[in-house]
N, C-alpha and C positions, 0 to 999 in steps of 0.2 A: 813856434814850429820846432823849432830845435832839443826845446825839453820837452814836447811828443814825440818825437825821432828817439833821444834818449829810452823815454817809455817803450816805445814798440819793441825797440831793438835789445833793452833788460827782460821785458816778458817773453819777447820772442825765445831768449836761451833759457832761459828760464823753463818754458814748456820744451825744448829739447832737452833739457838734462832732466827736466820729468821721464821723457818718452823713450829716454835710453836708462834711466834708472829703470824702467818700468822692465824695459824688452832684455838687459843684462843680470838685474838683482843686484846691482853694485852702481858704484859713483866715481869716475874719477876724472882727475881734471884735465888732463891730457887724452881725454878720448876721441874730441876734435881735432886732433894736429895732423892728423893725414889728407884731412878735405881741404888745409888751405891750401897747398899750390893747383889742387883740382880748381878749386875756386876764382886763383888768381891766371890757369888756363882760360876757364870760360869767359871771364872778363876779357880778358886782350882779346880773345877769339872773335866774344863779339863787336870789336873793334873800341873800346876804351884805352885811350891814350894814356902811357903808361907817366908820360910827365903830366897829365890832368886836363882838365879844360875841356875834353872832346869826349862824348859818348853818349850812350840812348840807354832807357831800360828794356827798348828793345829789342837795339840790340846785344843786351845782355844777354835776355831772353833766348835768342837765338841763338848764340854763343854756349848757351848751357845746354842748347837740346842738340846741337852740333857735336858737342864734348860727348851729350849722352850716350848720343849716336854712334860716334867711334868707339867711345868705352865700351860700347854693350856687342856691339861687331864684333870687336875683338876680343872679347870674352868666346862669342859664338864662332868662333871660325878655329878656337883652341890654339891660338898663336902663344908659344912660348912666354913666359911670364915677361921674361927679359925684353925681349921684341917687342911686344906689348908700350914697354914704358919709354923703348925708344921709337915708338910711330908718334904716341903721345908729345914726346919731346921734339921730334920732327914737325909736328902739328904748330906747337909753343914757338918755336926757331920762326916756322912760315910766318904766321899771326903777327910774331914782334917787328917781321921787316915790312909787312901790309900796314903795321902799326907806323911804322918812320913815314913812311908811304902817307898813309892818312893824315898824320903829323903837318906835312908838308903842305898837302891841299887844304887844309884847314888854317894852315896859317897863309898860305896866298888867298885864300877866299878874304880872309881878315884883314889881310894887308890893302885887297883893290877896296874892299865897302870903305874902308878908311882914305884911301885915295880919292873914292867919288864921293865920299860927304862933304871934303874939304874946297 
């Protein structure tokens, strides 16, 4: 399973660095570095615990159409560039303390199922 993961995830960049070779006429390797903290927004957003152990793809899923959401709002409502990246970061602030939040109930949920097995 783990060298399929491997596989998906080399072809997977692979066809993006086709599809933006394609769409720019050039290559270069640092063209993805602006999408990871977007990336790493949509994750927490959709509630993935940023120490591990805790999260869904769905609600990844959700988290990214949430992000999309605001992003694309805030493009349409013509908010200042600046204001923009700090509603985003207000966004990221909320999400990491829901995150401690989640953190907590997830490790008392873990704690009682281990109290009543025993």
């Amino acid at each position: 399973m783990t060298i399929w993961l491997f596989i998906l995830s080399s072809v997977s960049a692979a066809f993006v660095g086709m599809c933006q070779t394609i769409l720019f006429n050039s290559a270069q390797v640092s063209a993805g570095q602006s999408y990871i903290f977007n990336t790493i927004i949509s994750v927490v957003v959709g509630g993935v615990l940023l120490t591990g152990g805790f999260g869904s793809v769905v609600g990844i899923f959700f988290g990214t159409i949430t992000f999309a959401i605001v992003n694309q709002g805030i493009y349409f409502t013509n908010f200042d560039r600046n204001l923009s990246s700090l509603i985003i970061g207000v966004m990221l602030l909320v999400a990491v303390l829901m995150n401690n939040t989640f953190r907590k109930i997830a490790l008392s949920a873990t704690t009682k199922k281990k109290g009543t097995a025993a």
